[in-house]
C-alpha positions in Angstrom: 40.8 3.3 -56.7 41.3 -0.3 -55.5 38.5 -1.9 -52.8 40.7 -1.5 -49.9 41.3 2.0 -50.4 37.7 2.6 -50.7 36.9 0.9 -47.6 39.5 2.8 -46.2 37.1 5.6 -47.2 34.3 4.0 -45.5 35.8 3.6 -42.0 36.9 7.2 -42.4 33.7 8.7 -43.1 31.9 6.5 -40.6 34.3 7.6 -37.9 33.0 11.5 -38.8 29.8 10.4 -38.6 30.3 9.0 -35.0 32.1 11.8 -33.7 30.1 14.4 -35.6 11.1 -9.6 -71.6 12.7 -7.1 -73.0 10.5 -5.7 -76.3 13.6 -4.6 -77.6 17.1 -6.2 -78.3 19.6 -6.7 -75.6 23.2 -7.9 -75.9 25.3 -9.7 -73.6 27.0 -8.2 -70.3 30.3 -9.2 -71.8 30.1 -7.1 -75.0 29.2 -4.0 -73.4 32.1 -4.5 -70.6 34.9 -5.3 -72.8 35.7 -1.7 -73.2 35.9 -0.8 -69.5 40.1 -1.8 -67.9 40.4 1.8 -66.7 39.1 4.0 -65.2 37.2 2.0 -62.2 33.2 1.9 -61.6 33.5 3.4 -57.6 35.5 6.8 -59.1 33.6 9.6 -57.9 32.4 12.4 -59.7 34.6 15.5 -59.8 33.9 17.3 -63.2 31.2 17.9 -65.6 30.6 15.2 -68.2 32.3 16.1 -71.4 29.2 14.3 -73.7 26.2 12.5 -73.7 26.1 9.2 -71.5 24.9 6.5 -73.2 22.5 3.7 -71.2 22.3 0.0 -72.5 21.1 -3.3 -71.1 23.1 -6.6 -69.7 22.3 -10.1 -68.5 23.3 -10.3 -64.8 22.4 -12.7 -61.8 19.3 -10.6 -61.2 18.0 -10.7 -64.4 18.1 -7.6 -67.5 19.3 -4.3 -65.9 20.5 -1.0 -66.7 24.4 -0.1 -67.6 26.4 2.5 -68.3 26.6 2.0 -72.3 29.8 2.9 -73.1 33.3 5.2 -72.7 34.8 4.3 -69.6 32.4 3.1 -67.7 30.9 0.9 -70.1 29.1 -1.8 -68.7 29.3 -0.1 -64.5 26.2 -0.9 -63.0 23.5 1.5 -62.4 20.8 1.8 -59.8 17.5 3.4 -58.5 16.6 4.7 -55.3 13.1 4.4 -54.0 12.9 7.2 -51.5 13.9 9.7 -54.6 10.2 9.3 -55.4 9.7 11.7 -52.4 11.5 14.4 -54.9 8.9 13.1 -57.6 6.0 13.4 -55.4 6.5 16.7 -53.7 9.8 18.6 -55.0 11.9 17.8 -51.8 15.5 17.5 -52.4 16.6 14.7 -53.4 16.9 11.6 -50.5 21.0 10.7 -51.9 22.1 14.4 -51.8 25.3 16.3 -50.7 25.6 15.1 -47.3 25.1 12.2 -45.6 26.3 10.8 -42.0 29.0 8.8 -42.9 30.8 12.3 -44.3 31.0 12.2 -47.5 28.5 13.0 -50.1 25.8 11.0 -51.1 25.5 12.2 -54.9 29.3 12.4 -55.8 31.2 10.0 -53.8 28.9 7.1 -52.5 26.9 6.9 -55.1 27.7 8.9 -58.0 25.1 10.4 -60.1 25.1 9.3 -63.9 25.3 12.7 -65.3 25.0 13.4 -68.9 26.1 16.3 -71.8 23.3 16.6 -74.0 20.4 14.1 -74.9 21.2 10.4 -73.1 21.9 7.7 -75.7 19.9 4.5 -75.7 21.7 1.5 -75.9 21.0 -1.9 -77.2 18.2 -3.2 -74.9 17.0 0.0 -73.7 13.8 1.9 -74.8 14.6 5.6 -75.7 11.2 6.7 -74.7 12.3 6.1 -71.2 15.6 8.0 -70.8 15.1 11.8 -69.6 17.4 13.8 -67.7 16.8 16.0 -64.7 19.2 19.0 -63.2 20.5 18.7 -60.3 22.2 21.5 -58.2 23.5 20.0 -55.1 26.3 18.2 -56.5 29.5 18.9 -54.7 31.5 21.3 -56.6 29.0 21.5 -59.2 27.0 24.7 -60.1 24.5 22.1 -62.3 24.5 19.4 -63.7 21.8 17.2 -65.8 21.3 13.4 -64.3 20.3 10.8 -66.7 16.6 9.6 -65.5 14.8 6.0 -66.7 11.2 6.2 -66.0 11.7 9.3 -64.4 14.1 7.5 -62.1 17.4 9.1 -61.8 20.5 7.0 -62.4 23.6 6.1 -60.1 26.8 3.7 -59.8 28.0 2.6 -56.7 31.5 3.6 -55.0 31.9 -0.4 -54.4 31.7 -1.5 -57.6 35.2 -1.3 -58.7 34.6 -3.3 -62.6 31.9 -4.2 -65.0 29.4 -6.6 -63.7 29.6 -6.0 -59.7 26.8 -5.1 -58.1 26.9 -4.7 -54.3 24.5 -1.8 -54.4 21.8 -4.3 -55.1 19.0 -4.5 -53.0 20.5 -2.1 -50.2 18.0 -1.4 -48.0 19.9 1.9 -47.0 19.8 4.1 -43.8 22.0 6.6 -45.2 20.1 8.4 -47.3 17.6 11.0 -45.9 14.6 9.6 -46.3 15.8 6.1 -46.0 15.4 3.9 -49.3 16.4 0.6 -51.0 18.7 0.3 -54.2 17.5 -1.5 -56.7 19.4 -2.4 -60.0 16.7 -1.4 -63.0 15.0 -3.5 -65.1 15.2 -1.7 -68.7 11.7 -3.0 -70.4 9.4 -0.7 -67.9 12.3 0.7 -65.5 10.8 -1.0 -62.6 13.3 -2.1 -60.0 15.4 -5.2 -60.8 15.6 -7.5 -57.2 16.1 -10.9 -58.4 14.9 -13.4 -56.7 13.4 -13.1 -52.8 14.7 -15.1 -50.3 12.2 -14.9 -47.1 13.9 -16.3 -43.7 13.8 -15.8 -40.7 15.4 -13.3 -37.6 15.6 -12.2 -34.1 15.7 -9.1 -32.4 14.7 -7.3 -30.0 11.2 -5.6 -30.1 11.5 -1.4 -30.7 15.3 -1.7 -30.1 14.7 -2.2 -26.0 12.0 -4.6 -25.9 12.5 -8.7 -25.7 13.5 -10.6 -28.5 11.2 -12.1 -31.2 11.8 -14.2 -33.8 9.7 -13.2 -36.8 9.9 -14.0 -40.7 12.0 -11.5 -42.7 13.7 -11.3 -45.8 17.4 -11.3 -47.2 18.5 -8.0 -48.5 22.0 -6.3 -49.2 22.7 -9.8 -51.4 26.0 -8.8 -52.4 27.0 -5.5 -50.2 30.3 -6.8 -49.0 30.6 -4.6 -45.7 27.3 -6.1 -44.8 25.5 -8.4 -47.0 22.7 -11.1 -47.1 20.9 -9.2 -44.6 17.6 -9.4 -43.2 15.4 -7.3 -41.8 11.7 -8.0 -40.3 8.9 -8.2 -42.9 4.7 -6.9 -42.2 1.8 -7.4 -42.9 -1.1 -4.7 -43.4 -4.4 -5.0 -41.8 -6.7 -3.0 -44.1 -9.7 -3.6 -46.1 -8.5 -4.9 -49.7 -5.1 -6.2 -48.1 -6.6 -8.8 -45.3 -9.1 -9.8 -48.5 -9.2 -12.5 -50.5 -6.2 -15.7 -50.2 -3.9 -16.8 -52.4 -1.1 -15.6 -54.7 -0.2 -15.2 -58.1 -1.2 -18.2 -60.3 -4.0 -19.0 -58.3 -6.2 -16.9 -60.0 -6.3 -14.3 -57.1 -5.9 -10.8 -59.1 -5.4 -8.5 -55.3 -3.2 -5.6 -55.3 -2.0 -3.5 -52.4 -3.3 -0.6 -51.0 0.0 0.0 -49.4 1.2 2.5 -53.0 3.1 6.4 -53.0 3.1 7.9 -50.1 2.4 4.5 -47.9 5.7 2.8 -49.6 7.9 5.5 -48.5 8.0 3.8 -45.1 6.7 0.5 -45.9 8.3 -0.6 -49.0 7.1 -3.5 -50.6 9.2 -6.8 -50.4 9.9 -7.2 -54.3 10.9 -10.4 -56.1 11.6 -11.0 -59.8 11.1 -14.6 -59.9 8.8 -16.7 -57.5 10.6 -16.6 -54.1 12.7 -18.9 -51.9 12.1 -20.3 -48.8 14.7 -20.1 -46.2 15.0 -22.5 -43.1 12.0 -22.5 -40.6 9.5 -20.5 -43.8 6.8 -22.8 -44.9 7.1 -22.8 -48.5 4.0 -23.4 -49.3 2.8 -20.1 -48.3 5.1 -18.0 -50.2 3.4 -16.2 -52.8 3.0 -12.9 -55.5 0.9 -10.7 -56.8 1.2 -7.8 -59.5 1.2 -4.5 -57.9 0.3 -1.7 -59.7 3.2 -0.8 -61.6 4.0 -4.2 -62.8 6.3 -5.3 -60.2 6.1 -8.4 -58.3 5.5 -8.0 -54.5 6.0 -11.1 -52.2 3.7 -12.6 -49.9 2.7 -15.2 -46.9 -0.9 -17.2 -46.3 -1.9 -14.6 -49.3 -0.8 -11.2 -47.7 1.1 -8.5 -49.2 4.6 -8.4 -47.4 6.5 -4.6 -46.5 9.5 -3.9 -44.9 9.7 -0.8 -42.4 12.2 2.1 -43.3 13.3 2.6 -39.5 14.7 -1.2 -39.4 17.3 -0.3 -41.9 20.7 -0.8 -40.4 24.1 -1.4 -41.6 26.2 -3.9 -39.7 29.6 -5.8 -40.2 33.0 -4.5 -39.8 32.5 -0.6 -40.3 31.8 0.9 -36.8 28.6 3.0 -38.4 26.3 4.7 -36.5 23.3 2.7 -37.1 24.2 -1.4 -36.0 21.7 -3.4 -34.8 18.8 -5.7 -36.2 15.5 -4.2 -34.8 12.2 -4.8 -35.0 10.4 -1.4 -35.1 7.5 -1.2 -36.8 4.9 -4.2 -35.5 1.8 -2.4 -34.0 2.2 0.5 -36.2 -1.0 2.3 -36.5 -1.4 4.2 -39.8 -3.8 5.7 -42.0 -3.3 2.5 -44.1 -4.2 0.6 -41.4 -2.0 -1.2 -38.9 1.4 -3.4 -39.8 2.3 -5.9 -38.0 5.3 -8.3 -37.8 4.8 -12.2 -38.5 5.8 -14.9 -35.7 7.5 -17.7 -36.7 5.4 -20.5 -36.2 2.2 -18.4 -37.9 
């Protein structure tokens, strides 16, 4: 299935909608990709696997992440979703499941569940410990099927990664599944999510979709979605207790951690960064800072506050006519039993 005809794809469904350090050893990205000519990364799924999938580790741009491990698909990116950890948290379904408003189903087509046929096989670079499975039956066509999980997450590719090493599901701060969530490639020593590095800059839009314009500091996201990418969408603060404590970052000595966790970070996900973030033009790079949330992963912040994005700003723009299109700032004010979020001007 070649790019074009996959975008092809897109338009179609879009049109529908309107009208309707790693402990272990890893080995490099080109070893585990040699294998894969044919058949492409974006095929969707249409039949049960025939064995077990097997899950490795390769060097990319955004650091050690998870990949199909061989057969062909060897070396196809895969990715989390952070909304799935409503499923995790309560039993709903699933956020990418069998429908979705562009048409076409989440779960077999956009973004294709790695499914498995017995135990999943670690790779090199990939702790076995950490692979699980979990059934799924609302895959298209499908009576049930087991999903390969990491860390309890479950496993995807995406339908726009055609060959080994692409990865323009990274970061995708995505409106289409129900709740919405971000995709994040997956970092194989603790199966945290794999961003890279942040890049915080700065946007204007319009206040609640209707309201005047406001340019406030935000942060890059869809890095390599080609329909749509380098994105940005508004960042928060929260204005609690233990999160408008204390100053500083990371490396400072400051050891703070959100309060802003589960059920909070369903609709205020935290702006994560794998390496110490960039500065964009107009950000003050001197206030750009981390700290270690809870789970390990590395949260960005400014003047020495945790920063969160807001799930109802997630947008898709560019050349597709979808349904959702327009930068927004939405959340700013927000009162919530966290305490309240608010946006950041750009001369704070």
């Amino acid at each position: 299935m070649s790019l074009r005809h996959i975008r092809r794809l897109v338009a179609g469904c879009a049109s529908m909608a309107v009208a309707g350090s790693l402990a272990v050893a890893a080995i490099p990205f080109s070893s585990i990709g040699a294998q894969a000519a044919s058949p492409s990364c974006a095929d969707p799924i249409t039949s049960q696997p025939t064995g077990p999938a097997t899950v490795a580790a390769a060097s990319l741009p955004f650091g050690w992440v998870l990949v199909i491990g061989s057969g062909g698909y060897a070396g196809c990116s895969l990715y989390m979703l952070t909304s799935d950890e409503v499923h995790t948290l309560s039993g709903a379904p699933f956020a990418c499941g069998a429908t979705s408003p562009l048409g076409a189903p989440c779960n077999t087509v956009l973004w294709p569940a790695l499914l498995t046929n017995g135990a999943p096989i670690a790779g090199p670079g990939v702790k076995p410990g950490l692979l699980g499975t979990v059934t799924r039956t609302d895959l298209p066509g499908l009576s049930s099927a087991h999903q390969v999980t990491y860390a309890g997450q479950p496993l995807y590719r995406f339908f726009l990664d055609e060959v080994p090493g692409e990865t323009e599901g990274a970061n995708l701060f995505d409106p289409v599944t129900s709740p919405t969530g971000i995709w994040y490639l997956v970092d194989p020593s603790r199966g945290r999510p794999a961003p890279g590095r942040a890049r915080l800059t700065l946007e204007t839009a319009p206040i609640d979709g209707t309201g005047p314009d406001r340019t406030v500091l935000a942060v890059s996201m869809n890095n390599d979605f080609s329909l749509f990418p380098n994105a940005s969408f508004p960042v928060y603060t929260l204005h609690a207790n233990r999160d408008a404590e204390g100053a500083g970052s990371e490396g400072d000595g400051s050891r703070r951690s959100s309060t802003c966790r589960e059920v909070c970070a369903l609709d205020w996900p935290p702006v994560l960064t794998s390496m110490w973030p960039e500065a964009g033009p107009g950000v003050d790079p001197h206030a750009i800072g981390i700290i270690v949330r809870a789970d390990g992963s590395h949260q960005v912040t400014y003047h020495g506050q945790p920063l969160y994005l807001f799930i109802k700003d997630a947008y898709i723009g560019g050349p597709v006519n979808y349904p959702f299109a327009s930068p927004e700032i939405n959340g700013s004010g927000t009162v919530t039993p966290w305490g309240v979020f608010n946006a950041i001007p750009a001369l704070s």
